[in-house]
C-alpha positions in Angstrom: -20.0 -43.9 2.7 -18.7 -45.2 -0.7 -21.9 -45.2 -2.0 -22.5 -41.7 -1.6 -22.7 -39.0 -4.6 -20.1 -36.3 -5.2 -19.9 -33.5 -8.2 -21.9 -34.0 -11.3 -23.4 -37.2 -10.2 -24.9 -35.3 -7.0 -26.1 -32.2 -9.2 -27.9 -34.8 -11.4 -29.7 -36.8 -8.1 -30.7 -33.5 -6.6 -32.3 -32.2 -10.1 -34.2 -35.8 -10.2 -35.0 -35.2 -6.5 -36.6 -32.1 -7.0 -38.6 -33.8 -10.1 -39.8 -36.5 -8.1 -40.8 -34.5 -5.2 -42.7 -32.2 -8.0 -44.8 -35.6 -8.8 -45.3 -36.5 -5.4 -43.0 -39.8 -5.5 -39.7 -38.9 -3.7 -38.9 -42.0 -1.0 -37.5 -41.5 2.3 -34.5 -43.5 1.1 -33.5 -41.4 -1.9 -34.2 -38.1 0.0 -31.4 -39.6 2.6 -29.3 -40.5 0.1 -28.9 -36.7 -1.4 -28.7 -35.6 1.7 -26.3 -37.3 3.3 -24.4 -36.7 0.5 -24.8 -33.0 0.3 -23.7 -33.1 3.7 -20.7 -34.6 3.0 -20.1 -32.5 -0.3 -20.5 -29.3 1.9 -17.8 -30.5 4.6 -15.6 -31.3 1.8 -15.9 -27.9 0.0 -15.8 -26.2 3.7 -11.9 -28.1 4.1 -11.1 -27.0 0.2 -12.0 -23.5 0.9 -10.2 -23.3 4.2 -7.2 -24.8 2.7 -6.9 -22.6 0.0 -8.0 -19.4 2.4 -4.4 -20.2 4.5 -2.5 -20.9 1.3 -3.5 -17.5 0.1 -2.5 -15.6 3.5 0.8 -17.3 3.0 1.6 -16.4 -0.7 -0.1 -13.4 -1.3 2.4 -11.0 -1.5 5.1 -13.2 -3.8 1.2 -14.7 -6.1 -1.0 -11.3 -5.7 -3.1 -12.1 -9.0 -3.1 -15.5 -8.4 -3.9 -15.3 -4.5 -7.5 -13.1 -6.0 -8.2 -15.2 -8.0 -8.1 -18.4 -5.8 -9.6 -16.5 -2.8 -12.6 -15.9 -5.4 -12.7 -19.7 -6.5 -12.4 -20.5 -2.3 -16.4 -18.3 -1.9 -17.5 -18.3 -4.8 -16.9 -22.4 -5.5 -16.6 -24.0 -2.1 -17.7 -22.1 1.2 -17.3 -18.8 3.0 -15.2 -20.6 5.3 -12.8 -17.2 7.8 -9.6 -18.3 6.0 -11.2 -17.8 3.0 -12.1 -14.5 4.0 -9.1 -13.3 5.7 -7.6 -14.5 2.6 -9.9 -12.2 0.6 -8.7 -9.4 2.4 -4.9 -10.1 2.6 -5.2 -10.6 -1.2 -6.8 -7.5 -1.7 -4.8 -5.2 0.3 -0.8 -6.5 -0.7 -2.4 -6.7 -4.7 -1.3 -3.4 -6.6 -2.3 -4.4 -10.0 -5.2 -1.7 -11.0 -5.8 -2.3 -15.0 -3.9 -4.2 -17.3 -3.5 -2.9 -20.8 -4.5 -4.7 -23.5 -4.1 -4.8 -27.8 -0.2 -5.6 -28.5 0.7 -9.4 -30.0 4.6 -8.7 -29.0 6.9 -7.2 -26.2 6.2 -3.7 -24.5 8.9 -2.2 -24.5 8.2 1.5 -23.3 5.3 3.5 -21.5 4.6 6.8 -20.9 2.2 8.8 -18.8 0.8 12.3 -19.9 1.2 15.2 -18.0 -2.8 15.4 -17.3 -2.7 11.7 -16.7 -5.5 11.1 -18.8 -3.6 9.0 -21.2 -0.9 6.5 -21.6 1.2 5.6 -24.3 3.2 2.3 -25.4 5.3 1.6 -27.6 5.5 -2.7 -28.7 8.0 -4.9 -30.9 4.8 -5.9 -32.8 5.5 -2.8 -34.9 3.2 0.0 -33.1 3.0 2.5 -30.7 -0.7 3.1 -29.0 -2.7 5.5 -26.6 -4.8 4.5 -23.4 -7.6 5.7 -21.5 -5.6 5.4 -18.2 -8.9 5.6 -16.0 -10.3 2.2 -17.8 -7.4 1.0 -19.7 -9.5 1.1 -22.7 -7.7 1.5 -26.2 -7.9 4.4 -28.2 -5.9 4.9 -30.8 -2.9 2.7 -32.6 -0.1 4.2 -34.0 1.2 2.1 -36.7 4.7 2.4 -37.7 5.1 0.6 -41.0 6.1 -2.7 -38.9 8.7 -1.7 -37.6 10.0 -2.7 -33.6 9.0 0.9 -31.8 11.6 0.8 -28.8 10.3 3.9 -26.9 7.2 6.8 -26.4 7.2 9.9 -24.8 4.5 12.6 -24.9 4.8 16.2 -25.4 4.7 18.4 -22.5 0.9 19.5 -23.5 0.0 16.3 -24.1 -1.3 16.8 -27.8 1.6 14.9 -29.1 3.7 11.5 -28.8 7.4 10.8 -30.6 8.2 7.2 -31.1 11.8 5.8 -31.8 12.4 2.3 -33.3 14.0 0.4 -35.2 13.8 2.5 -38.9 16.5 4.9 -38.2 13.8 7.9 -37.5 12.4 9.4 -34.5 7.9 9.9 -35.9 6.2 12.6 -33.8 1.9 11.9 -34.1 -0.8 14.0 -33.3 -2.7 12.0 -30.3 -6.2 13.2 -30.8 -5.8 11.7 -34.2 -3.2 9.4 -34.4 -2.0 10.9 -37.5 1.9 11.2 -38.3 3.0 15.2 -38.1 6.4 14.8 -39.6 9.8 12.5 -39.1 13.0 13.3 -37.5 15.8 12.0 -39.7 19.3 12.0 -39.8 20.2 9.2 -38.0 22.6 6.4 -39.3 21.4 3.1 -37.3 18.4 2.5 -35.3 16.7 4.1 -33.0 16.5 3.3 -28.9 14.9 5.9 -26.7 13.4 9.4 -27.2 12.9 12.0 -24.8 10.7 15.0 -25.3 12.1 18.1 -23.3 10.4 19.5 -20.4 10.0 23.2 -22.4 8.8 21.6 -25.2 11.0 22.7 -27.8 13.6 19.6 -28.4 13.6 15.6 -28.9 16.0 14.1 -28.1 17.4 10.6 -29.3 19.6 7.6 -29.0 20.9 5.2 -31.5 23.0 2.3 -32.4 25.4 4.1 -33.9 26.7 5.9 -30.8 25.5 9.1 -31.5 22.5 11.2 -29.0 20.5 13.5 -31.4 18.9 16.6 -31.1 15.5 18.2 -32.8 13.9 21.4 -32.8 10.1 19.7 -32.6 8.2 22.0 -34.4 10.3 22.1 -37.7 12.8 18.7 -37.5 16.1 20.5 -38.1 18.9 18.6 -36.0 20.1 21.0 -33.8 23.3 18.4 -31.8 25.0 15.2 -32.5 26.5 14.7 -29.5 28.9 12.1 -29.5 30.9 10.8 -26.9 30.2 7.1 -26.1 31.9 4.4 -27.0 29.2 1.7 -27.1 25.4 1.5 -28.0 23.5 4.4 -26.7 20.1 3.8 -24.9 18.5 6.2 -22.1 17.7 9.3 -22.7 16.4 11.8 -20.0 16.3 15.9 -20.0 16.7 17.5 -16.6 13.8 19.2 -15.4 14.7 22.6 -17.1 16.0 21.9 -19.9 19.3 22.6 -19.7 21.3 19.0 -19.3 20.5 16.0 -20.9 22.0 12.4 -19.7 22.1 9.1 -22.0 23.1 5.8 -20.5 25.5 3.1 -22.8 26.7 -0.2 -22.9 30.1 1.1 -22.3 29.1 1.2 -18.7 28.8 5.1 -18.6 26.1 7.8 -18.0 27.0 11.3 -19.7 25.6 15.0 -18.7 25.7 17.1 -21.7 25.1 20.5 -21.7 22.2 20.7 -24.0 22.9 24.5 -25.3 26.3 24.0 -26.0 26.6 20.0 -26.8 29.5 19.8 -24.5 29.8 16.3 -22.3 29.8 18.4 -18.1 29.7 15.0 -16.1 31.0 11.6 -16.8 29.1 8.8 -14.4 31.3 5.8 -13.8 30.9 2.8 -11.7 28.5 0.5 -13.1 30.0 -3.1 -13.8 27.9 -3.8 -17.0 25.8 -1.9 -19.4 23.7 1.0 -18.3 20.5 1.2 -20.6 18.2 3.1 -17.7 18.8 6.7 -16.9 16.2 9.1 -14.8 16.4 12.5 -13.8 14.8 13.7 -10.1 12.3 16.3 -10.2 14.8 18.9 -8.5 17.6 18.3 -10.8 19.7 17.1 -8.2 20.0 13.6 -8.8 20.0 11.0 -11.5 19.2 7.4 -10.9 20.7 4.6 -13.2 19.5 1.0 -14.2 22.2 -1.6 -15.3 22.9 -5.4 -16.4 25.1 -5.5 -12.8 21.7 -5.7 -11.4 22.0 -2.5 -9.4 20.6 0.7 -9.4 22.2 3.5 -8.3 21.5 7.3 -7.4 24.2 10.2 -8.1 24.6 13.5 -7.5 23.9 15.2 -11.0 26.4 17.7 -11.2 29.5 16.5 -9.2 29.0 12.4 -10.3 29.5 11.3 -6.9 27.3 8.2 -5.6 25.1 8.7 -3.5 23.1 5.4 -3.3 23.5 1.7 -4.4 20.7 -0.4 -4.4 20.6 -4.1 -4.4 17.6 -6.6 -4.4 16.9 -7.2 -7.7 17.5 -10.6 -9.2 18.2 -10.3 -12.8 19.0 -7.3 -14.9 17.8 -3.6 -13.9 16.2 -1.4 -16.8 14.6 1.9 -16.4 14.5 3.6 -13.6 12.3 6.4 -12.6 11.7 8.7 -9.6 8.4 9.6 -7.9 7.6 13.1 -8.7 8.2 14.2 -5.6 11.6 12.2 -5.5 11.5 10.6 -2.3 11.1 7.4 -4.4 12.7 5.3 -7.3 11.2 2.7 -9.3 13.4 -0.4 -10.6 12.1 -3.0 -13.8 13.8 -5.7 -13.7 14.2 -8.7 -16.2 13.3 -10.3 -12.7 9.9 -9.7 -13.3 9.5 -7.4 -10.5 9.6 -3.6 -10.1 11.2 -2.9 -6.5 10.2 1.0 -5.0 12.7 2.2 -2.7 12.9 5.3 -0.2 15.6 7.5 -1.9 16.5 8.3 1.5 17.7 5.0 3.1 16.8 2.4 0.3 13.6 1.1 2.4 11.6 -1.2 -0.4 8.2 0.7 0.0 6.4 -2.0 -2.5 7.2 -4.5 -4.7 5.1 -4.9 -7.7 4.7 -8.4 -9.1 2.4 -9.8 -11.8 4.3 -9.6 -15.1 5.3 -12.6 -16.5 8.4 -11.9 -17.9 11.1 -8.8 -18.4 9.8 -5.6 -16.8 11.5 -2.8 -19.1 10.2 0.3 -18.2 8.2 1.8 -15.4 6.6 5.3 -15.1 5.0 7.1 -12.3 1.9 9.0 -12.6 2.3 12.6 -12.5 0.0 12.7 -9.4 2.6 10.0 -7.7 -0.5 8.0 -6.8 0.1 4.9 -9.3 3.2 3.6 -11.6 2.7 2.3 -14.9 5.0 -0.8 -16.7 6.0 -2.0 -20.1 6.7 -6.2 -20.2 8.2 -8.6 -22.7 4.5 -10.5 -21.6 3.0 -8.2 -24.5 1.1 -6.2 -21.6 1.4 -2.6 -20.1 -0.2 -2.6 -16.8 -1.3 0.5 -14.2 -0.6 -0.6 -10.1 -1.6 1.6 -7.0 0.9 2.9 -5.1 -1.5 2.0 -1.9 -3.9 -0.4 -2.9 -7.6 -0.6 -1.3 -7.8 -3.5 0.6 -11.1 -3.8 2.8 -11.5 -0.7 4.2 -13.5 1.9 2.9 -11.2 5.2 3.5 -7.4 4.5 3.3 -5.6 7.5 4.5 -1.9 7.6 3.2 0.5 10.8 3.3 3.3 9.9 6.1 6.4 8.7 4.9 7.2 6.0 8.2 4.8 3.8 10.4 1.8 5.6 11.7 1.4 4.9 15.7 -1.7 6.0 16.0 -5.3 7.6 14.4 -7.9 8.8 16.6 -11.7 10.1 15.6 -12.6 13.8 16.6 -15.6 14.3 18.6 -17.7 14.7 15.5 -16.5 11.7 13.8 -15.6 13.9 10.6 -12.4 14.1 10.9 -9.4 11.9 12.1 -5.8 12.7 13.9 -2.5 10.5 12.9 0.7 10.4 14.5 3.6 9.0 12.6 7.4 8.3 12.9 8.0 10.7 10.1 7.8 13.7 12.9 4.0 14.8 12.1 0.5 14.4 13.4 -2.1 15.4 10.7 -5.4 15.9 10.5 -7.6 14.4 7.8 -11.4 13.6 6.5 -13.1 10.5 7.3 -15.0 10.3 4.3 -12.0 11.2 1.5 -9.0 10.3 3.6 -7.3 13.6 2.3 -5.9 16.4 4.6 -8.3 18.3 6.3 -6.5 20.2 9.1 -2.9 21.5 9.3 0.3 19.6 10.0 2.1 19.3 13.5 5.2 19.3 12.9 7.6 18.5 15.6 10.8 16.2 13.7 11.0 13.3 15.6 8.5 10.2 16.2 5.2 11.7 17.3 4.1 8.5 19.4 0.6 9.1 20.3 -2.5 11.9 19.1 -5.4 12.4 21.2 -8.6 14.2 20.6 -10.7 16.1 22.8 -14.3 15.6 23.5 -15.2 19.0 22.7 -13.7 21.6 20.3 -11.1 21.0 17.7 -7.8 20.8 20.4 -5.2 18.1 20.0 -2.4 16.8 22.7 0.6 14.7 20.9 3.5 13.4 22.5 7.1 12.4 21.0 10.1 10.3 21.8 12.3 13.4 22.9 9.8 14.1 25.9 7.6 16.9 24.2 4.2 16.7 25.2 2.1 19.6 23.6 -1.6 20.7 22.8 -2.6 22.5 19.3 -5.8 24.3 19.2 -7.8 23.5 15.4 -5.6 25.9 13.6 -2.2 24.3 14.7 -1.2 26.7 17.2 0.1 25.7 20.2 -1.9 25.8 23.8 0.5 24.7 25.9 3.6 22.5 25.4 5.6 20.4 28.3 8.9 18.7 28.1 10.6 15.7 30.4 10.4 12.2 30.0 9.6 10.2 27.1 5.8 10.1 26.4 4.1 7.0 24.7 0.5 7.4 25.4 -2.1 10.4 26.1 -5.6 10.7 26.8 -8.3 12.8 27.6 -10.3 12.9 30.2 -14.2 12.3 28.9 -15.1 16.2 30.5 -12.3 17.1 28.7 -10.6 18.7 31.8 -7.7 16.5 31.8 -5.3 14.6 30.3 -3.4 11.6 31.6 -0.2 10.5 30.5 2.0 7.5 30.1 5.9 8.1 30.4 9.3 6.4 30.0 9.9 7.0 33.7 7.3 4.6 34.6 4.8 7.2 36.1 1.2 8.4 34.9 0.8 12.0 35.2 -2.6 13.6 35.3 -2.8 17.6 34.0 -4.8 20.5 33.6 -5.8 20.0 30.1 -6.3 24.1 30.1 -2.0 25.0 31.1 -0.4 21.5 31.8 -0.3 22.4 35.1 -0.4 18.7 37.0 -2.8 17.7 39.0 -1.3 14.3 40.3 1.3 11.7 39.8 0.5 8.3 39.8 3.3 6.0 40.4 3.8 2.0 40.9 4.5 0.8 37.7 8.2 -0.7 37.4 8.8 -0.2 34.2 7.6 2.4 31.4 4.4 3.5 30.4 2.2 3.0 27.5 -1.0 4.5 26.9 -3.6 5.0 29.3 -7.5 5.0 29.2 -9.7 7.2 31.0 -13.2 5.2 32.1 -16.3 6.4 30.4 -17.5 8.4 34.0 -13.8 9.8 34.0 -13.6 8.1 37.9 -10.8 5.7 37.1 -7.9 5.6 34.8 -6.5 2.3 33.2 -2.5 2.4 32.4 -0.5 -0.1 30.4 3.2 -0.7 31.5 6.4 -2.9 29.7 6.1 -4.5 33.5 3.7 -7.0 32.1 0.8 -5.2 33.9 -2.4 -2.8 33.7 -3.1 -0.9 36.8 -6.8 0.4 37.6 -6.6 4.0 39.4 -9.4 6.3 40.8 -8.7 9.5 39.1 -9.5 11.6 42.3 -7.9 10.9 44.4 -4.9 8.9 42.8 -5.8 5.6 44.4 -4.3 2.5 42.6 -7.9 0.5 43.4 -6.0 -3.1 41.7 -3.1 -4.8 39.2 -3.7 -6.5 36.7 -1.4 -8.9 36.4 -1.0 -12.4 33.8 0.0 -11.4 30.6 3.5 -13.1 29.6 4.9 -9.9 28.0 4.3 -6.1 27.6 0.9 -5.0 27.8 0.2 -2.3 24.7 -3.6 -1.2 25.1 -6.4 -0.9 27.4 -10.2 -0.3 26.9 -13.3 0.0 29.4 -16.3 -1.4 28.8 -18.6 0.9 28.9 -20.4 0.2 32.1 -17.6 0.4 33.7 -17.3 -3.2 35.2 -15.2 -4.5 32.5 -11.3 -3.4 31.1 -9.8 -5.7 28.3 -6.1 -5.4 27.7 -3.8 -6.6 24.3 0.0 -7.7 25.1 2.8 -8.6 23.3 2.2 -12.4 24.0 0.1 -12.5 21.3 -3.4 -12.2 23.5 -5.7 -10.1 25.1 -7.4 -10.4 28.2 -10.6 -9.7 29.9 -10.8 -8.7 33.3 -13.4 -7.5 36.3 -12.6 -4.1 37.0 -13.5 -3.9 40.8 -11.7 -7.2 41.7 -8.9 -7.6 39.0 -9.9 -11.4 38.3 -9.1 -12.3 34.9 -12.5 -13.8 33.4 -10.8 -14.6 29.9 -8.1 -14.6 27.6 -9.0 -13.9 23.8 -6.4 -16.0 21.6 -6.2 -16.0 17.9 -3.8 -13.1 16.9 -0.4 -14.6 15.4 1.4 -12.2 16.6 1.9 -9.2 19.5 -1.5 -7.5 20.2 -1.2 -3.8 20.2 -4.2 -2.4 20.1 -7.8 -3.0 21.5 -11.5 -0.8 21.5 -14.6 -1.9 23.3 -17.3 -1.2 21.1 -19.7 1.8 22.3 -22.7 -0.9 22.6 -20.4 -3.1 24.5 -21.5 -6.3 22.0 -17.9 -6.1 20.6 -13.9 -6.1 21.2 -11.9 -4.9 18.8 -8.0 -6.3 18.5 -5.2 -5.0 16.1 -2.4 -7.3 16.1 1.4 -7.8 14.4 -0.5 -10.5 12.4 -1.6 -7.5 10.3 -5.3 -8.4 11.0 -8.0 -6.3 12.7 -10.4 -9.0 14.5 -13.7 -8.4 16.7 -14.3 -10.9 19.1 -18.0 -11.2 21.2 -17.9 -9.5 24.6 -20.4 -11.9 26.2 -18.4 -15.3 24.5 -15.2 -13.9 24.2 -15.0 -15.8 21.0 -13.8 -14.6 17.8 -16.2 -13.3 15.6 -14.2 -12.6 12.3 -11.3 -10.7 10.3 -12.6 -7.3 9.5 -9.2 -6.0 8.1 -5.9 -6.7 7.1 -3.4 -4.1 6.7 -0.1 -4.9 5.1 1.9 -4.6 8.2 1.7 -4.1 11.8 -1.8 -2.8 13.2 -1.1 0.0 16.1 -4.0 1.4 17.0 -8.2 0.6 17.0 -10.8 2.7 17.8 -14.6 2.5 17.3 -16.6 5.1 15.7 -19.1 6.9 18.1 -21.9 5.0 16.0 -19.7 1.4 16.3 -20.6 1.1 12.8 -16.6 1.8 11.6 -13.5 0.8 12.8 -10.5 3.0 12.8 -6.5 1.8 12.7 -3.0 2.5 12.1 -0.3 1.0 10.8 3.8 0.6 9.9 2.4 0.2 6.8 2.2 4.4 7.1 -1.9 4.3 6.9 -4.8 4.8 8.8 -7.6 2.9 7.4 -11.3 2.8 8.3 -13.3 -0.3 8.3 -17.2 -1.2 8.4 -17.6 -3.0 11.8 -20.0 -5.3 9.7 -17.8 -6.3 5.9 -19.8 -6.3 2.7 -18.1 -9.6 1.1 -20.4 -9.4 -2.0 -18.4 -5.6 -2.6 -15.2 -7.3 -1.9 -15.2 -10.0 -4.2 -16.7 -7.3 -7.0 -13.4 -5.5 -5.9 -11.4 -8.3 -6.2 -13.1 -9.3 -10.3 -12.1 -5.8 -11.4 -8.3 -6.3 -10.4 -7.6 -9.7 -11.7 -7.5 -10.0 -16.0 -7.2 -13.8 -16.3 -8.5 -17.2 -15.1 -7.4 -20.1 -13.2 -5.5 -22.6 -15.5 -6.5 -26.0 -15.4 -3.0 -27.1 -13.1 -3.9 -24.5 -10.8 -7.2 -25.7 -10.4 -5.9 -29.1 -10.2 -3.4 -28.6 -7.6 -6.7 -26.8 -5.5 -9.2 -29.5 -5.7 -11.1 -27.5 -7.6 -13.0 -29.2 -10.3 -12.0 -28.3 -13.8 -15.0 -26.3 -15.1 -16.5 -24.2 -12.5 -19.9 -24.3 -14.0 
């Protein structure tokens, strides 16, 4: 073995292998040689790539760019190995970095979105402002401002103009089709901090040094306020949503609501241990959110100055804030090199983005809500999703809580979610945007079902509702008692079955709700249920650690299935009938003949609790969705995994095959459905992957890999 070639000394044999092949001369022993050292070489390459795969399933989420870009070096340089795969995918979905902004040579210090959200502006200590294509991140115009620091941007309302404070003692307003200057705001006596344009597009507002929050007209420069007030640096500046209020934040710990007609100070915001540079204004005018040095954020009521939220998390220094435009989120830039996004409702983190490098200053939301925007002391702006693409090919995100379930209709065109947030909705398959109205009902909806035929949908919900909705949202027929996890129809659509908290099944007329029959035996509640493909027999799924097989007409239980360790979740026929495969919460699923209830296998991979499991319509394939966050497909003739077709970034909840069984279909607590290609294009992923990483491996990183210092 020690005579055996590795790395450039193997490249060159196999080159003068080929050459002496060419001319007829290669010997036996050479030829083994190579090979065997090929051999080796590949088994090698196949360890380094599944090392690195699992490293990268571990760190993703804290190393996004760096988990890409090592799950690209793991394919591209060693082998194809499944972790490297599954890495792939984890890397891709939990990554939010989308383009990275390019051109400064010195801290960002501000960004700012247009209204159209065509463009972006920055403004950098390297002495200009500039304007973005936000689409590509390409540059197109630079603002220079004589070299002086620029602090802060802000565009007009209409978008045909940016205002740039720095550190010259004037506020420069530029026309952005140009990049021309259009005139200078003067007056102040010490530099400049932030500028705010107002919504009505008639004022600019700015901070300074000297303690003292301007006011323009914008059209002809005349100061129209000096408010003055604080008793420390001024720095944040935001106007309320009509125009009326203004709040700047100060090192003397304080936020202040000023009355912008009459210059008056209204509301005094106190609480904040150190300085508050950060102040944003919620789209209703009803809250304000506030960065500070405590390394808090906070959320007031506007008018009254009461608190309404404290938020904690960051590490280091919070900057400026800003809310979604829909304000059920804030944004947080931190000197921690993170931006946290919380619910506003009960400070849930919804995402973390991570990738700067160093101080994150300022963050801003794109006016669609879709993606947020930063500003770094890296000397980068960069643009993240909100939900990032991972694998799949639709990503369907609109509920604000864990979806429990998506379903296809009958024509595969549309899908059905049910989510926590109180709603089941109704989407397309090929945009993943609403296409159908909302069910509202306001609590958890647990589980959506679609019938065969026609546009009707049953949902259930944790306060015992159980209720069908024709395609136009109105209600058929509505029940109420127990508790009601699971519901399905019957494959005539005739019926539906029902699994309840009272540890029944219940079997109704899927025309009035009348029921037909009541199944009982389980000792403990029920799940979902599945109907068999005929509609004879009916599969239930119980917290008693068993499925139960029941002929649907009479209300026979025909056999238990009994050997899973905890809760089974999900059930699934094959489609002949002879077959039902369950997933449990002790982290398998099972395999099982349906007449006598032997188990014939138990499928073990998942690293977590199983919830969720599909037979494929050609009956080749079992799907699994799992706690682990992965959707896998495992062989229905092996029952050996065949691969990692998904990752979500949190629990999976529900699988389901398209009626072609080329797609896969799942839910989340991540709050999406997603859909899947049965069969993964890895050659699109990693071209996904290149487009959302905008560096290389260092030579320590590749080091600490095994991967060899010049890739080519």
């Amino acid at each position: 073995m020690d005579y055996l070639l590795t790395g450039e000394r193997l490249a060159v044999a196999q080159r003068w292998l080929v050459a002496l092949e060419e001319a007829g001369q290669v010997s036996a022993t050479a030829q083994a040689l190579v090979d065997a050292s090929q051999r080796r070489d590949l088994a090698f390459l196949s360890r380094v790539s599944d090392s690195i795969g699992r490293q990268v399933i571990a760190s993703a989420e804290i190393e996004p760019e760096r988990a890409l870009l090592l799950s690209l070096a793991a394919l591209g340089e060693c082998a194809p190995t499944p972790a490297a795969r599954r890495g792939l995918m984890t890397a891709l979905a939990v990554g939010h970095l989308h383009t990275q902004l390019d051109g400064h040579s010195d801290t960002v210090r501000d960004i700012a979105w247009s209204v159209d959200e065509k463009l972006l502006a920055t403004a950098s200590r390297d002495g200009t402002a500039r304007v973005y294509d936000a689409r590509s991140g390409r540059q197109l115009r630079v603002l220079p401002c004589d070299g002086v620091m620029v602090e802060s941007v802000c565009f007009s309302p209409d978008a045909t103009q940016v205002a740039t404070a720095g550190r010259d003692h004037v506020v420069r307003v530029w026309d952005v089709a140009s990049g021309e200057p259009v005139r200078r705001l003067t007056g102040a006596g010490d530099i400049g901090r932030r500028v705010a344009w107002s919504p009505d597009g008639l004022r600019i507002a700015a901070t300074f040094r000297d303690e003292v929050v301007r006011v323009w007209e914008a059209d002809t420069g005349r100061i129209t306020h000096e408010l003055r007030g604080h008793t420390g640096d001024v720095w944040g500046v935001v106007w309320a949503p009509d125009s009326t209020r203004l709040a700047t934040a100060s090192h003397d710990r304080t936020v202040i609501v000023w009355d912008a007609v009459t210059g008056s100070a209204t509301t005094t915001l106190t609480g904040h241990t150190e300085f508050v540079e950060g102040v944003a204004w919620s789209s209703d005018g009803e809250s304000l959110a506030t960065g500070s040095g405590d390394h808090t954020a906070r959320v007031w009521d506007a008018r009254t100055g009461t608190l309404r939220l404290l938020l904690r998390g960051h590490s280091d220094y919070v900057w400026n804030p800003a809310f979604s435009p829909d304000g059920r989120m804030l944004a947080t830039p931190s000197s921690d090199r993170t931006v946290r996004i919380v619910s506003t409702e009960d400070a849930k983190v919804v995402a973390v983005l991570r990738g700067h490098t160093d101080t994150v200053w300022s963050v801003v939301w794109s006016p669609s809500g879709t993606q947020l925007a930063t500003a770094s002391t890296d000397g980068t702006g960069r643009v993240w999703d909100l939900k990032p693409q991972g694998a799949e090919c639709v990503l369907v995100h609109g509920h604000d809580a864990p979806v429990n379930q998506a379903v296809w209709s009958s024509d595969g065109a549309r899908l059905a979610t049910a989510s926590d947030d109180g709603t089941a909705r109704v989407w397309s398959v090929d945009s993943g945007v609403p296409a159908g109205p909302v069910t509202s009902v306001g609590v958890r909806v647990w589980s959506v079902a679609w019938s065969p035929h026609g546009g009707r949908l049953a949902l259930s919900t944790a306060d015992g509702l159980f209720r069908v909705v024709d395609d136009a949202g109105d209600t058929v027929f509505e029940l109420r008692g127990e508790p009601v996890e699971g519901c399905a129809w019957s494959p005539d659509a005739r019926r539906i079955a029902t699994g309840g908290h009272d540890g029944s099944v219940r079997i109704v007329s899927a025309v009035d709700g009348t029921e037909l029959r009541k199944l009982t035996g389980h000792q403990d509640w029920v799940g979902r249920v599945a109907w068999s493909p005929s509609g004879r027999m009916l599969a239930s799924c119980s917290d008693d650690r068993t499925c139960r097989l029941w002929g649907t007409t009479d209300g026979t239980q025909l056999t238990v299935l009994r050997g899973h360790g905890n809760y089974v979740e999900d059930a699934t026929w094959s489609p002949d009938e002879m077959r039902v495969a369950t997933a449990s919460g002790d982290w398998t699923a099972a395999v099982w003949d349906a007449a006598t209830g032997r188990r014939l296998d138990v499928l073990k991979g998942h690293e977590g609790r199983v919830r969720a499991i599909a037979w494929s319509p050609d009956g080749r394939h079992i799907a699994t969705g799992s706690d682990d966050r992965t959707v896998r497909l495992w062989s229905a003739l092996t029952f050996e995994e065949v691969g990692v077709i998904g990752v979500h970034r949190d629990k999976v909840t529900s699988v389901a095959w398209s009626g072609d069984g080329t797609r896969l279909l799942t839910a989340s607590t991540d709050g999406t459905a997603r859909v899947w290609p049965a069969e993964p294009d890895y050659d699109r992923l990693e071209a996904r992957a290149r487009g959302r990483v905008f560096r290389t491996l260092d030579a320590e990183e590749r080091r600490q890999h095994l991967l060899p210092p010049d890739p080519a």
